[in-house]
VOKE-368276 format. One record per atom (N, C-alpha, C, O): residue in one letter; y, z, x. Coordinates in steps of 0.05 Angstrom, whole numbers, padded with zeros to 5 digits, always signed. Last residue first. Layout:
% residues N
AYZX/...
//
This chain:
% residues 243
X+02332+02596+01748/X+02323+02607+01722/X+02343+02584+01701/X+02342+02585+01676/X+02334+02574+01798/X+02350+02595+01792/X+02355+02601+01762/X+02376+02610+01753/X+02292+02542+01824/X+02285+02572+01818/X+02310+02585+01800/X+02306+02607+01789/X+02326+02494+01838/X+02314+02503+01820/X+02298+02524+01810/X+02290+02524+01787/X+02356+02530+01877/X+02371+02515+01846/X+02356+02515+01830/X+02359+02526+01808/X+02318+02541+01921/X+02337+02562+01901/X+02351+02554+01873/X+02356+02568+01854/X+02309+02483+01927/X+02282+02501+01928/X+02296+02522+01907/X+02290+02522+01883/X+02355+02465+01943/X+02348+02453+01920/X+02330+02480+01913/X+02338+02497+01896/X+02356+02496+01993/X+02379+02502+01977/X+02368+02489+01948/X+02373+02503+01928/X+02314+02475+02029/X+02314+02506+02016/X+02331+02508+01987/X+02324+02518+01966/X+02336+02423+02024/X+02311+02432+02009/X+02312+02459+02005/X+02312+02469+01983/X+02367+02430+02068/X+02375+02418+02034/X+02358+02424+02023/X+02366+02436+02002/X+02341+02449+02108/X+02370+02465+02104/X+02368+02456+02069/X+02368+02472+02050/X+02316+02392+02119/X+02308+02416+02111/X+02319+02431+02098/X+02311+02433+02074/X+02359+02367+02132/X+02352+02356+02104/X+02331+02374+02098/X+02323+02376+02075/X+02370+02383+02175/X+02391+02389+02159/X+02379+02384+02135/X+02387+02397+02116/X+02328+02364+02215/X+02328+02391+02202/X+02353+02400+02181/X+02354+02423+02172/X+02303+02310+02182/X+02306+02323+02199/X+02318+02351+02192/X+02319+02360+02169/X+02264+02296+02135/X+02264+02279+02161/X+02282+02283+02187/X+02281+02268+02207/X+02250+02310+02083/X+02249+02323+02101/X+02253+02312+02130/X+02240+02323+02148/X+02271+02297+02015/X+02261+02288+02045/X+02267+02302+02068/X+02291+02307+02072/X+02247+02301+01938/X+02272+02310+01966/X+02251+02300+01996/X+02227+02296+01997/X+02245+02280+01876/X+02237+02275+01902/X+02255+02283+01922/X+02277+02272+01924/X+02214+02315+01831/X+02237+02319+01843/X+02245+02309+01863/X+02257+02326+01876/X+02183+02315+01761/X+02187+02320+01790/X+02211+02307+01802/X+02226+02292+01789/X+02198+02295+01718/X+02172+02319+01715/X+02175+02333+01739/X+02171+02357+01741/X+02246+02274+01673/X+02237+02275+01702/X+02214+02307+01703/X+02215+02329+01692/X+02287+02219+01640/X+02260+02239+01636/X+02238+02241+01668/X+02225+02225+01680/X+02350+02228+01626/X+02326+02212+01654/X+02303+02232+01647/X+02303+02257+01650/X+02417+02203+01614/X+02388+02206+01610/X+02356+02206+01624/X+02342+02187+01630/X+02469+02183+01643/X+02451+02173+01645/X+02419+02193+01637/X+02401+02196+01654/X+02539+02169+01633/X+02510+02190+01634/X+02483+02190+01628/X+02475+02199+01606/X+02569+02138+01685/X+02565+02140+01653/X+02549+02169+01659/X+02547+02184+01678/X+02609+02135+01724/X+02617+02148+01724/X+02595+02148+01691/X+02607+02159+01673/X+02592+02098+01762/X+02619+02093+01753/X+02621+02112+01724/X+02633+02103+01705/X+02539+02110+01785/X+02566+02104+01802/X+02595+02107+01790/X+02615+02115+01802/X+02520+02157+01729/X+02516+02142+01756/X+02541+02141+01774/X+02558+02159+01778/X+02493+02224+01736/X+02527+02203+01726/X+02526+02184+01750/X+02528+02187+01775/X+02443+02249+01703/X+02455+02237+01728/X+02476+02228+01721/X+02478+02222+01697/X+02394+02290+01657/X+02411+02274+01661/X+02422+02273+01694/X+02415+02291+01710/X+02377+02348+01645/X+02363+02322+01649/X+02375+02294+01652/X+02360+02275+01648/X+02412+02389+01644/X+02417+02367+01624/X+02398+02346+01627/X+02400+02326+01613/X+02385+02426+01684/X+02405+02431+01664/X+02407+02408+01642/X+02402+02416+01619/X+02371+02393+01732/X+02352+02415+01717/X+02368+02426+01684/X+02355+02433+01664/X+02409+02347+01732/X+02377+02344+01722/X+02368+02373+01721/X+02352+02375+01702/X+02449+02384+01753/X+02448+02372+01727/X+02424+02360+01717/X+02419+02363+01693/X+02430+02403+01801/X+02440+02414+01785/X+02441+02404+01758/X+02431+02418+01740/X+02422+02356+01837/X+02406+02374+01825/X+02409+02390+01806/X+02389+02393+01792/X+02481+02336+01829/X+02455+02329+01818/X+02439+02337+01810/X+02431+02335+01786/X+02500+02379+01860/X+02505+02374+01833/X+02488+02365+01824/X+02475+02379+01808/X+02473+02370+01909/X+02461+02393+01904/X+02476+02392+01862/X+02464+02402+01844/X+02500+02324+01917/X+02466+02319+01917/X+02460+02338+01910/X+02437+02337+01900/X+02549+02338+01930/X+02539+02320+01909/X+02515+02319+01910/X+02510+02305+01891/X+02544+02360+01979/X+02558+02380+01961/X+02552+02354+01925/X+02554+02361+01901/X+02513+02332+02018/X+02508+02359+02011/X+02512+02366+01986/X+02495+02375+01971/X+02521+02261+01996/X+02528+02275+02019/X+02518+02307+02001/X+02517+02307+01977/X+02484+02210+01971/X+02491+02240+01962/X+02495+02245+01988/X+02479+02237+02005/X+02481+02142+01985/X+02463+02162+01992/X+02486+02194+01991/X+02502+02197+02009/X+02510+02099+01972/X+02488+02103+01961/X+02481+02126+01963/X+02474+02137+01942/X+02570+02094+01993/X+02555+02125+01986/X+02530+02116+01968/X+02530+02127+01946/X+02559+02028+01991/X+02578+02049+01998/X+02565+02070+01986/X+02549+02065+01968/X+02491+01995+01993/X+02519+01993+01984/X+02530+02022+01997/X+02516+02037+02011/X+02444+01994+02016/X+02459+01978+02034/X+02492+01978+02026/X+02511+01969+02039/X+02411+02018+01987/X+02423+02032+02012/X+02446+02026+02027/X+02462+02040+02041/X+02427+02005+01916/X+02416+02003+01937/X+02428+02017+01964/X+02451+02026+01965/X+02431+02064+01865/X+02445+02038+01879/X+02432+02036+01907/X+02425+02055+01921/X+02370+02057+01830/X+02385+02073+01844/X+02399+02048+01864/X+02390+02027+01874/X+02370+02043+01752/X+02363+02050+01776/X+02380+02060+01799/X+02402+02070+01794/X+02400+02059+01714/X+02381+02079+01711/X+02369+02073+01743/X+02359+02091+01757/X+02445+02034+01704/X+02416+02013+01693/X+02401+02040+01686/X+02391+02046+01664/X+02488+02035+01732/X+02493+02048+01712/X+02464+02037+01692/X+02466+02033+01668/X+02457+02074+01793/X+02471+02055+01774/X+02474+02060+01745/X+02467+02081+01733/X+02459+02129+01831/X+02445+02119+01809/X+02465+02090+01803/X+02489+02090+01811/X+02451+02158+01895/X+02459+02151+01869/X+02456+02129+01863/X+02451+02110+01879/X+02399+02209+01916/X+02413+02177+01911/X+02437+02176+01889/X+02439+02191+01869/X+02381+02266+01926/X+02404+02246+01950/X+02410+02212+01937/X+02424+02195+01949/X+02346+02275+01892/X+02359+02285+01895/X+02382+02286+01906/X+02400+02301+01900/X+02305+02225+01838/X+02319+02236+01868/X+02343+02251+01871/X+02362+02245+01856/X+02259+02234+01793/X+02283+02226+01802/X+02291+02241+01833/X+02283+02261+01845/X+02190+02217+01764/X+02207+02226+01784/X+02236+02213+01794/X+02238+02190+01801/X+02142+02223+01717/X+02163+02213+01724/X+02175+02229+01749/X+02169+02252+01752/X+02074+02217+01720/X+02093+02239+01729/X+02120+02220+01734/X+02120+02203+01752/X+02026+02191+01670/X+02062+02182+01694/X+02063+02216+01696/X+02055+02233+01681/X+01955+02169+01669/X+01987+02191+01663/X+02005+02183+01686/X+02002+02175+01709/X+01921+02121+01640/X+01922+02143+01659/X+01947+02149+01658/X+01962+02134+01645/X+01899+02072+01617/X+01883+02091+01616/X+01890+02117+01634/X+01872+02132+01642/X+01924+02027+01615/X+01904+02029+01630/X+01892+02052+01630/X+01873+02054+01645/X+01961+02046+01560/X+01942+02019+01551/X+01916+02015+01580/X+01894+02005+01576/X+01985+02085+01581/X+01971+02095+01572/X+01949+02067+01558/X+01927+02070+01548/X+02019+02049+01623/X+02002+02068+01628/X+01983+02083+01612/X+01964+02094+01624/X+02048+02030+01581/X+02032+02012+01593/X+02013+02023+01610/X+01992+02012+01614/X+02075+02075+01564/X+02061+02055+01539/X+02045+02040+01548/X+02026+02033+01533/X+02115+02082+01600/X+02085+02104+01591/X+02071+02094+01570/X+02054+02108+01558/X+02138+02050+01597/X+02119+02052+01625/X+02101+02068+01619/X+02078+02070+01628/X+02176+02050+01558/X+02151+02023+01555/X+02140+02028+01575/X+02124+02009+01580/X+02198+02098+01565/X+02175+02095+01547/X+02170+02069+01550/X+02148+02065+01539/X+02227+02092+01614/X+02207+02103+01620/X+02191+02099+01598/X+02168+02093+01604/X+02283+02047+01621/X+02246+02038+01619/X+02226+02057+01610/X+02207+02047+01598/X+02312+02078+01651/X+02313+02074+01623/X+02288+02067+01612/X+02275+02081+01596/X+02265+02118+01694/X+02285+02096+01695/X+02291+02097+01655/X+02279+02110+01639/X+02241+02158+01745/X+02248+02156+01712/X+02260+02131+01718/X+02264+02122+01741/X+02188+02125+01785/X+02208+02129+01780/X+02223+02125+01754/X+02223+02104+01741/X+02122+02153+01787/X+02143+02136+01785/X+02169+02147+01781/X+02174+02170+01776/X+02056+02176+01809/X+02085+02178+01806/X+02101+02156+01812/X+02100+02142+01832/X+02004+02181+01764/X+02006+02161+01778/X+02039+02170+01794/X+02050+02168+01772/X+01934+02202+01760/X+01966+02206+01755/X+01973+02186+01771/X+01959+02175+01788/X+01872+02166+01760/X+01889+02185+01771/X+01917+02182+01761/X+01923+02160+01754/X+01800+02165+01741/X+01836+02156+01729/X+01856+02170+01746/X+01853+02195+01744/X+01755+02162+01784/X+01759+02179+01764/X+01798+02170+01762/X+01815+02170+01780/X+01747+02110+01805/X+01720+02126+01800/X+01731+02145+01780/X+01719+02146+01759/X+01800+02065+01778/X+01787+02082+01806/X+01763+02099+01794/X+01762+02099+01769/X+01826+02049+01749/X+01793+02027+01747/X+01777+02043+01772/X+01755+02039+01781/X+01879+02067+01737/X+01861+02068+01715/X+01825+02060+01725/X+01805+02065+01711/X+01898+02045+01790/X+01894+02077+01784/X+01873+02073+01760/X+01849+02076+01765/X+01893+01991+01779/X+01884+02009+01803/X+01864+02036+01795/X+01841+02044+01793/X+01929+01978+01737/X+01897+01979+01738/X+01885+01999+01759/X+01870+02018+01755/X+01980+01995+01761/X+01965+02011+01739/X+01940+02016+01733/X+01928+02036+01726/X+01974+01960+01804/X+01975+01986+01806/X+01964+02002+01787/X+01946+02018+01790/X+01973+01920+01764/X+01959+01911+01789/X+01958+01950+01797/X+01936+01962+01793/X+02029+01921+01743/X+02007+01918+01724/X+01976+01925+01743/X+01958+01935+01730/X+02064+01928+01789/X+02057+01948+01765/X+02035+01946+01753/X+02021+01965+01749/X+02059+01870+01793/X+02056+01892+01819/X+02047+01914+01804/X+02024+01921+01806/X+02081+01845+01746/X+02052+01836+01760/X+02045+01867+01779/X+02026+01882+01774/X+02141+01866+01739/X+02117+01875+01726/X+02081+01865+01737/X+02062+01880+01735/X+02174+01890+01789/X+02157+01870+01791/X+02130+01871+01770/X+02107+01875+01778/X+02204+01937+01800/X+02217+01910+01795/X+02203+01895+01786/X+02214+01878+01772/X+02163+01985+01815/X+02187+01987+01789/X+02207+01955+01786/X+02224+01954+01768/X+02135+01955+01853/X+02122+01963+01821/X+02144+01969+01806/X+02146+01959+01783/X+02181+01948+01892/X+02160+01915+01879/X+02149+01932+01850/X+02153+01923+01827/X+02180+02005+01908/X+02199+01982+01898/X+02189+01963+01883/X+02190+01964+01858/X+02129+02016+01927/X+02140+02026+01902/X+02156+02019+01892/X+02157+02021+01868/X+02123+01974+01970/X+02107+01967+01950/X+02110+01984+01921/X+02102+01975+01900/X+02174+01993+02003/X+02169+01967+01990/X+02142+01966+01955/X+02145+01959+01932/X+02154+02060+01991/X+02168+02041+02007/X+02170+02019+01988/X+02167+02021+01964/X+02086+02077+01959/X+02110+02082+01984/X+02126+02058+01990/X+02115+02037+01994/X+02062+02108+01904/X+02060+02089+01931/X+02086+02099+01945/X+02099+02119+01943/X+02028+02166+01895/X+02054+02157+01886/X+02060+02130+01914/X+02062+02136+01938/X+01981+02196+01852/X+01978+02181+01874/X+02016+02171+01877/X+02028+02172+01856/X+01952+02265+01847/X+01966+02244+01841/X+01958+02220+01863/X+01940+02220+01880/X+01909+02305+01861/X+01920+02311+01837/X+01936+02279+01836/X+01928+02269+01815/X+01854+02318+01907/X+01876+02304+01895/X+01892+02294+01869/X+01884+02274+01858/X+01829+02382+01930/X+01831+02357+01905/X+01853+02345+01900/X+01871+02357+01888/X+01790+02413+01982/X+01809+02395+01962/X+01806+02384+01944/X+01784+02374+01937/X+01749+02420+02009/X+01752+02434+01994/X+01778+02426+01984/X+01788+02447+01975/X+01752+02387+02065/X+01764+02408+02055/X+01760+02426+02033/X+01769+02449+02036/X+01735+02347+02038/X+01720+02363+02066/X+01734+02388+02071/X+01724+02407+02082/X+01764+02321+02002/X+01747+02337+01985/X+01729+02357+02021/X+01714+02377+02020/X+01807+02300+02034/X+01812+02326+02018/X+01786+02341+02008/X+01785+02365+02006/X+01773+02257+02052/X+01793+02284+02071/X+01793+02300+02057/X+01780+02319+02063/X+01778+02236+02000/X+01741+02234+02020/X+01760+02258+02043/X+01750+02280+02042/X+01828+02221+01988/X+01808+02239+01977/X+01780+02245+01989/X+01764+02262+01980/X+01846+02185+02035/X+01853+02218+02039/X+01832+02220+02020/X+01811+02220+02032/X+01799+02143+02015/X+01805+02154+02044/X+01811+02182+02048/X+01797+02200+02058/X+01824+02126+01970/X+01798+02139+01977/X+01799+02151+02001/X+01801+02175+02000/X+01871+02107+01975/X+01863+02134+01959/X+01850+02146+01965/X+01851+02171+01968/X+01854+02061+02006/X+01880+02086+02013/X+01871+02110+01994/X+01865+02132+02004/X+01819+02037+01965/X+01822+02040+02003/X+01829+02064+02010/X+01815+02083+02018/X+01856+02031+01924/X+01828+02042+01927/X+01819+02053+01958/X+01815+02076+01967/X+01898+01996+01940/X+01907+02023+01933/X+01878+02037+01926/X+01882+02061+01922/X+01877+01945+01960/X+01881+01969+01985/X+01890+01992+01975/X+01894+02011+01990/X+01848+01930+01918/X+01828+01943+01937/X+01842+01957+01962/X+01832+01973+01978/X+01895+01924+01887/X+01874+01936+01874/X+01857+01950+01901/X+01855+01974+01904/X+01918+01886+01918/X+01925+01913+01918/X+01911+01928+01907/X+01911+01951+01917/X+01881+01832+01907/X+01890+01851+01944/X+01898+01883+01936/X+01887+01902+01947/X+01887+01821+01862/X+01857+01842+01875/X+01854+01853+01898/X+01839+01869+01909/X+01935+01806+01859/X+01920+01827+01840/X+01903+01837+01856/X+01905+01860+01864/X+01955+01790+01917/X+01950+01785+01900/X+01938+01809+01880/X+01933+01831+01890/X+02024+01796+01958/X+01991+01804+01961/X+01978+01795+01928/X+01997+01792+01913/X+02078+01796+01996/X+02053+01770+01971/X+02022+01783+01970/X+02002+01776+01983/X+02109+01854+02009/X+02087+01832+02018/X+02080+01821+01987/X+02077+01831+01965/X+02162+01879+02034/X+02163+01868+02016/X+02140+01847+02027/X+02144+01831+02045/X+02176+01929+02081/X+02179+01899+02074/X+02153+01887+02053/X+02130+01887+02059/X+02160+01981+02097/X+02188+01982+02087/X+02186+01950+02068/X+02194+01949+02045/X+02113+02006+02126/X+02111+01997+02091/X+02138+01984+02080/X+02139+01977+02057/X+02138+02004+02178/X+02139+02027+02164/X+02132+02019+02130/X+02148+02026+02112/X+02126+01960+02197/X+02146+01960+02190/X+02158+01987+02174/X+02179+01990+02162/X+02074+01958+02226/X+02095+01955+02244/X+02125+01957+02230/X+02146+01957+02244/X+02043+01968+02183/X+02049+01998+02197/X+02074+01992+02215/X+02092+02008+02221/X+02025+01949+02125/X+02050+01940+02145/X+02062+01963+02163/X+02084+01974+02160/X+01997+01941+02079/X+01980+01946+02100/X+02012+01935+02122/X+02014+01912+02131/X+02043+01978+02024/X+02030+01952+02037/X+02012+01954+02061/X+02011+01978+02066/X+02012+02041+02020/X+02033+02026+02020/X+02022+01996+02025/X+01999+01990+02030/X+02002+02118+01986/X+01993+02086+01996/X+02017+02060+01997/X+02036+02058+01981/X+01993+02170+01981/X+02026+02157+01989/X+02016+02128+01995/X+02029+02116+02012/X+01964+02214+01935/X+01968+02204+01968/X+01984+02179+01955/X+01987+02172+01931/X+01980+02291+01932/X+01983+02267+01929/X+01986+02250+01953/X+01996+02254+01975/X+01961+02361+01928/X+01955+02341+01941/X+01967+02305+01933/X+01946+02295+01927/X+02004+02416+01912/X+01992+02397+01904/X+01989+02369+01923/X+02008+02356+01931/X+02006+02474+01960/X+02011+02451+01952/X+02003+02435+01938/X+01982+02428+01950/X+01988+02526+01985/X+01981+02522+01956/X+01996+02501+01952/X+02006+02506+01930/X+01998+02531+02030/X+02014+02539+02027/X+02016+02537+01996/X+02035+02543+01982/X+01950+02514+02058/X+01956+02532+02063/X+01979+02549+02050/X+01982+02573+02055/X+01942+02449+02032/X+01929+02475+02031/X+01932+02508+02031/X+01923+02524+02015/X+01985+02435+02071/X+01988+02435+02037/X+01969+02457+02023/X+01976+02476+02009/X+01953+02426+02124/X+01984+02445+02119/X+01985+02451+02087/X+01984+02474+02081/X+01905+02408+02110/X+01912+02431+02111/X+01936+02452+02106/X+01940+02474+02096/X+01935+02352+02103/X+01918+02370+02082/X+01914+02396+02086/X+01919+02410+02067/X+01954+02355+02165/X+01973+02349+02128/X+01954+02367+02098/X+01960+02385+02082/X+01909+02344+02192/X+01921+02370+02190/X+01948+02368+02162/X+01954+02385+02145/X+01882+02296+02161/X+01870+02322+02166/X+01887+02348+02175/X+01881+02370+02167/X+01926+02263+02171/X+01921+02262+02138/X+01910+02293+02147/X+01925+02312+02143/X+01923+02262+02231/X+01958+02269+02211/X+01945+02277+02190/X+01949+02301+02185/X+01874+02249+02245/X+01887+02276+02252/X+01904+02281+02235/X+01903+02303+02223/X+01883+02198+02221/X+01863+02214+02206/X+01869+02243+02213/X+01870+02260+02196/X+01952+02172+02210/X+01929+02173+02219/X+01906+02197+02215/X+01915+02216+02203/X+02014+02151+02186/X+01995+02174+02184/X+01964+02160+02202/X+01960+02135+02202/X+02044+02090+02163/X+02043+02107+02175/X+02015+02129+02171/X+01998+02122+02156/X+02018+02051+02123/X+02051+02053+02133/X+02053+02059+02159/X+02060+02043+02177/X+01964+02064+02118/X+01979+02032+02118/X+02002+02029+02128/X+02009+02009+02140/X+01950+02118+02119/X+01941+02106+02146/X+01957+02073+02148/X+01960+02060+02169/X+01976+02144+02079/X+01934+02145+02085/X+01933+02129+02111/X+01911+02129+02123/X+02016+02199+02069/X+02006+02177+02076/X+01977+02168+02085/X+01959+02182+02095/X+02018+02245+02014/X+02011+02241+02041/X+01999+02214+02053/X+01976+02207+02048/X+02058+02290+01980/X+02046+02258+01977/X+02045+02246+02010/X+02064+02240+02026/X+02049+02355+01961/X+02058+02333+01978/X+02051+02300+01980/X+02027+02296+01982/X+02094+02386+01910/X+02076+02362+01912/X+02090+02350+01941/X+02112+02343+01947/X+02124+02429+01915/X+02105+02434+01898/X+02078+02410+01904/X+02054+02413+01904/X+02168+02465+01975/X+02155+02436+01951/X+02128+02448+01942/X+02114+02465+01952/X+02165+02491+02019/X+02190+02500+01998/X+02183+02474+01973/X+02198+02471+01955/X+02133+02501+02055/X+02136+02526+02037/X+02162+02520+02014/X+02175+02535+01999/X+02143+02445+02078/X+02109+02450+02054/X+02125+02478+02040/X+02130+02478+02016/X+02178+02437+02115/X+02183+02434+02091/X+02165+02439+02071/X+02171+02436+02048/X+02162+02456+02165/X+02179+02471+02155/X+02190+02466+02133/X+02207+02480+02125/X+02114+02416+02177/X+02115+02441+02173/X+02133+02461+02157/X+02125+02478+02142/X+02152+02363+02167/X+02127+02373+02152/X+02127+02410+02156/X+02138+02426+02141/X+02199+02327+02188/X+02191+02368+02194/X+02168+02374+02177/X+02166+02399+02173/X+02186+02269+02218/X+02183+02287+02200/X+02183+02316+02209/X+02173+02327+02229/X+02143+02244+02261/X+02165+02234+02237/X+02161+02262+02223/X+02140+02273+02217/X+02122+02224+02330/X+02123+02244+02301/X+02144+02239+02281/X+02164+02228+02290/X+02069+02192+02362/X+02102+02182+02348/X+02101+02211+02328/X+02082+02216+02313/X+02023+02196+02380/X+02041+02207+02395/X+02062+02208+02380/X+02077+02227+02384/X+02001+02181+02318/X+01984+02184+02339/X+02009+02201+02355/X+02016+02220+02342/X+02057+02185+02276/X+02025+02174+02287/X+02018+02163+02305/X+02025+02140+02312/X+02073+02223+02211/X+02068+02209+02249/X+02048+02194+02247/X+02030+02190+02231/X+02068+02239+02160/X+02084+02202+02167/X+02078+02196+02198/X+02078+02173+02208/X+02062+02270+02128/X+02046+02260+02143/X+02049+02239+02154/X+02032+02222+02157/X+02104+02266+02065/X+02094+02282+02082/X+02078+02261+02104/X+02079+02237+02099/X+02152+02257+02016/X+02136+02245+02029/X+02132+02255+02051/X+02153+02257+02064/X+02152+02316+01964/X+02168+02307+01989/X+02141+02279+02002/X+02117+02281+01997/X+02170+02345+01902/X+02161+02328+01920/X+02165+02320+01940/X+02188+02310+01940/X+02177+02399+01856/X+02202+02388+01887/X+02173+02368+01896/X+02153+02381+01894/X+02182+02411+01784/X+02167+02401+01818/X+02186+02387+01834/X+02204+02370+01829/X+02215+02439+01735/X+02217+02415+01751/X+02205+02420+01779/X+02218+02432+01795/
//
């Protein structure tokens, strides 16, 4: 199981994120292109950082909504997202390849990854994306019960899921994740590292009320956004190493 983290989030003066002190401990970074957050310095030293530490490259595309952090929910049409998840791709990949890079995935961000796991149009619109780009790219989603009709619909545009579950949420009893806004959505230490625990072991989660939930997962999503949630990552980093 791959650790993922959302990376490269400053911008310009504003910083977000321990990036540095979280690359040695993840497999995939997924790096903002400039819609949410990130700017060309950010993407250009981000790629490096990943570089340096043998990271897999993924970029993080979002609604064009920097004042909101990608967070809010936009009407955009088929061919709007089509051309801004091309946009965005392109962008870091035209960075990465100056580098001597290669971008291995794409995984959106925020609102607009929400809207694709709720919103079959949004999905369908994404999927093309990826499938109609110069060369097909992976795509990362979220496991859900759903996952074989997503890999059914992904493989009708022509391109691969990396499923992914989280390491700090909990779950419903659907497969998705209880929203923020409810009571312990969000894993305190000593539950979030169970979790982990049990997706490497059983592939499975216990949602809220207690079922067992099944979850086909390739990767791992953890967050680095201050230094305790560093601290968490090492500790996932060891779980999952721990044979």
């Amino acid at each position: 199981m791959q650790l993922n983290c959302d990376l490269g989030e400053s911008y310009g003066n504003w910083h977000m994120g321990h990036d540095a002190a979280v690359m040695p401990y993840i497999d995939q970074a997924s790096i903002a292109c400039g819609f949410h957050a990130g700017d060309p310095l950010t993407m250009r030293n981000t790629l490096a950082l990943a570089a340096q530490h043998g990271v897999a490259i993924g970029a993080h595309p979002a609604y064009p909504d920097i004042v909101g952090f990608g967070r809010r929910s936009m009407t955009l049409s088929r061919d709007e997202i089509i051309a801004c998840l091309h946009y965005q791709v392109s962008a870091l990949e035209g960075m990465a390849q100056s580098q001597g890079l290669a971008l291995s995935y794409v995984k959106p961000h925020g609102a607009l990854y929400h809207d694709m796991m709720a919103q079959d149009g949004v999905r369908a619109a994404i999927f093309h994306a990826m499938g109609s780009y110069h060369r097909p790219m992976t795509l990362m989603m979220q496991s859900t019960l759903q996952a074989d009709g997503h890999r059914e619909e992904a493989k009708a545009a022509g391109i691969q899921l990396l499923f992914e579950a989280f390491a700090d949420r909990c779950y419903g009893d659907d497969g998705s994740l209880v929203r923020r806004s409810q009571p312990d959505a969000v894993h305190d230490r000593e539950r979030m590292l169970a979790q982990v625990q049990q997706l490497r072991r059983d592939s499975t989660v216990t949602s809220v009320s207690g079922h067992i939930i099944a979850l086909q997962v390739d990767t791992l999503c953890v967050h680095g956004d201050n230094p305790e949630s560093v601290q968490s990552i090492e500790a996932i980093r060891a779980l999952v190493d721990g044979g």
